[in-house]
N, C-alpha and C positions, 0 to 999 in steps of 0.2 A: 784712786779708787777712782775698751774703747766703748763710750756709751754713745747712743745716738738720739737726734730729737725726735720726740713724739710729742706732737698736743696740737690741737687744732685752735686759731686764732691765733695770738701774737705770745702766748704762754710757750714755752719751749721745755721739755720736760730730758733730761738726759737720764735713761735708761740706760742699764747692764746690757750687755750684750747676751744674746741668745746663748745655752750651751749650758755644762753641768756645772755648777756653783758661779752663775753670770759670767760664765766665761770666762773666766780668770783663775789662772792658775795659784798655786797658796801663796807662794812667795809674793805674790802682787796684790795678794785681796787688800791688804791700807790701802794700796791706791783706788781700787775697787771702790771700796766701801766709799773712800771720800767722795767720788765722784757721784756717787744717786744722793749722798746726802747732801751730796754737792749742788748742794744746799737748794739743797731741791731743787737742785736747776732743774729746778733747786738743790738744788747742792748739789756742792760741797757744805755738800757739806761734807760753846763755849762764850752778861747773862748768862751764862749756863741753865738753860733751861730744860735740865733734864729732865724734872720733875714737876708738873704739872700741879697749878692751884686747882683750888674747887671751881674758879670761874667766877667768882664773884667781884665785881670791879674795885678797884683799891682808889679813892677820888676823895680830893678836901670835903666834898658833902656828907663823906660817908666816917668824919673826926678824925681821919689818919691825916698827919705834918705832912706833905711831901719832900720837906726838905730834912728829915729826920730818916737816920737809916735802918734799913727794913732787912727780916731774916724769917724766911720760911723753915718752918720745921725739918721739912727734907731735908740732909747736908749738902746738896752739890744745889740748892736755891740759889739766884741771883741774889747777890749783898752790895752796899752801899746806897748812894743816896740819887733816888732816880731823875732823870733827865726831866718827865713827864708824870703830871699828877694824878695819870689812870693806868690802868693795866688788866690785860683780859688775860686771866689764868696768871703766868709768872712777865707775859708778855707786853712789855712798856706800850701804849697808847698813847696819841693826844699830843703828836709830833707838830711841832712849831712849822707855818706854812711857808717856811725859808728854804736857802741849802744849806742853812745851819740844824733845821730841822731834819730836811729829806736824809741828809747824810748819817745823822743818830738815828734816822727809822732804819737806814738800809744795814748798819753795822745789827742792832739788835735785830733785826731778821736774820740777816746769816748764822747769829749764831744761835735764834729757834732752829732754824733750821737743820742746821748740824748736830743737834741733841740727840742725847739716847733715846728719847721720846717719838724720833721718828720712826725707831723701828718695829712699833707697836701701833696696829690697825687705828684703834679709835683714838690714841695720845697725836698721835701722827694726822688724822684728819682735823681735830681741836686744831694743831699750831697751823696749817695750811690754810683754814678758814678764818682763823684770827689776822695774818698778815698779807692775803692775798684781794686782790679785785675781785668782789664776788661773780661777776660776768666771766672770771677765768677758771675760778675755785673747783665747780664740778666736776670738769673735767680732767682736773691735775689729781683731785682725789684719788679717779680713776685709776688714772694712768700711776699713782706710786704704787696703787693696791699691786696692779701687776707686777712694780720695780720691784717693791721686796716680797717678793717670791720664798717656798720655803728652801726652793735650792740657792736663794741668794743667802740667805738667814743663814742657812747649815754651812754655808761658804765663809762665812763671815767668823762663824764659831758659838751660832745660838741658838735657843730652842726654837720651832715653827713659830709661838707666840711673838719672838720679838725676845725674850731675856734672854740673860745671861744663864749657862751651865751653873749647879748649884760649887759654890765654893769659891766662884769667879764676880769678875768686877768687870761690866764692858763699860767701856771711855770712848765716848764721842764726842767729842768738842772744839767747838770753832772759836778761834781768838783774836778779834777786828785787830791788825797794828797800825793801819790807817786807810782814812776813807778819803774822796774826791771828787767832786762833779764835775761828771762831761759834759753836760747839758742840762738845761734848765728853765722853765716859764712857770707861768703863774699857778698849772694844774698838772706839769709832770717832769720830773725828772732823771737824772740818767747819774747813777753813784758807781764808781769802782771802789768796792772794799778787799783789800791787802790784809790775808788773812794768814794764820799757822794753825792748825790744826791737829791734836794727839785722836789717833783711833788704835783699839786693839780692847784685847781683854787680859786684864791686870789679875795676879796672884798664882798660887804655888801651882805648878804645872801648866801653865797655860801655853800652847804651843801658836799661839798668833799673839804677841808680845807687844805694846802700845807702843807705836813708831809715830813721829811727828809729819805732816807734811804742809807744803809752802803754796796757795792758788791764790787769786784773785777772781772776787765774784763781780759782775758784774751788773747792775737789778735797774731794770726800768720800772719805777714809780710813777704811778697817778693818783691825785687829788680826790680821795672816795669819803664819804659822808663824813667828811672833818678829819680825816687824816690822811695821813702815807701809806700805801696799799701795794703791795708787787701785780705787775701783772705781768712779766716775764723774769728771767735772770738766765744768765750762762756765765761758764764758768772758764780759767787757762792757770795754767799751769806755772809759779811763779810768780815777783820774783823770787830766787833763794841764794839766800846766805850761805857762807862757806860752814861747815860744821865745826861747832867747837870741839874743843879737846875734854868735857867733863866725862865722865865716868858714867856709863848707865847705870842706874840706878835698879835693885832690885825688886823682882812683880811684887812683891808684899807690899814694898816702900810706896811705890806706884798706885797700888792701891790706897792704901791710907791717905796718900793725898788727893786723891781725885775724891775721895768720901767726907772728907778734911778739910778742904778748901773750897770754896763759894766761888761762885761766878761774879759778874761783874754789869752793869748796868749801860749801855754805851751813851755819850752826849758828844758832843762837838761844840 
């Protein structure tokens, strides 16, 4: 999920290419799709932060443990015990000013980033403003509003709003398997996070089927009012594993566990 950059400043935004359902024919829309959520390059765009808090900060001030683990109503909420003892919406805060930190900030943005939440106007500007340099933020706004388009959306297999068709499960999710710094000083640094990724829509008829795929994001970080902040990311292809031999598993099955199963919080 070929996009190309758009965004003025050091933000780099990879856009669908022009054409009817972003330019990608069916058989290729997974790799489509990964590629705008691609992670927002952002994305590529799994945390799993598909579902959006009220906003309200989650911090030791406010009598919550941070080392006690935590479970949003939603079912595909972030579960376990968080890295960080704030968080705006479902989105961990208050990253350690190391590359022990920068590294747990840039995994949990990839996978805001890749969430079902991006493809819904206002859920979709909430996580762009929560993790981004605000000096970059407005303009990336923008520029997704145009990425997902309704002929990206009807490409992808969902309604103009952003959902899923009624009967159906769409799965968007990024899954850190490991991070690394390229570079590093006291107010910015440079993470590759090595991801896997399931997109598609899960249940009985669905004819775009949740296919996995392998990228590596790339996110240059700076030091913004006490945390780790994106202000660019790009995205490449890899690396990937040879395929196992397990059995696909059936869209009902598929479904129940993307509903079933909780995200994950990243630390390093």
């Amino acid at each position: 999920m070929s996009l190309g950059d758009e965004h003025d400043g050091q933000t780099r935004t990879r856009l669908p290419e022009p054409g009817p359902g972003a330019g990608r024919p069916p058989a290729r829309s997974s790799r489509s799709l990964i590629a705008v959520l691609g992670v927002v390059v952002l994305l590529v765009a799994a945390i799993a932060l598909a579902n959006r808090g009220d906003g309200t900060p989650d911090s030791p001030s406010s009598g919550a443990n941070p080392d006690t683990p935590t479970r949003s109503t939603a079912p595909t909420a972030a579960t376990g015990v968080r890295p960080v003892p704030g968080k705006n919406g479902l989105i961990p805060t208050g990253f350690a000013r190391d590359e022990q930190g920068a590294q747990s900030a840039a995994a949990n943005y990839a996978v805001a980033l890749g969430s079902v939440d991006m493809f819904q106007r206002g859920p979709r500007e909430g996580i762009v403003r929560a993790v981004h340099d605000p000096a970059v933020a407005d303009g990336l706004v923008r520029s997704l509003d145009d990425s997902y388009s309704a002929g990206f959306l009807a490409d992808v297999g969902l309604n103009p709003d952003g959902t899923a068709p009624a009967g159906l499960t769409f799965v968007s999710r990024t899954i850190p398997v490991g991070t690394k710094v390229k570079e590093s000083t006291a107010d910015t640094a440079t993470v590759e996070v090595w991801c896997t990724g399931l997109v598609g829509l899960a249940g009985e008829g669905s004819t775009k089927p949740v296919t996995t795929t392998w990228f590596t994001i790339t996110e240059k970080l700076r030091w913004v009012s006490d945390d780790w902040k994106v202000v660019s990311s790009a995205q490449a292809e890899g690396p990937t594993p040879v395929n196992g031999d397990n059995r696909a598993s059936i869209a009902d099955d598929i479904a129940k566990a993307v509903e079933g199963y909780g995200g994950f919080t990243y630390a390093r």
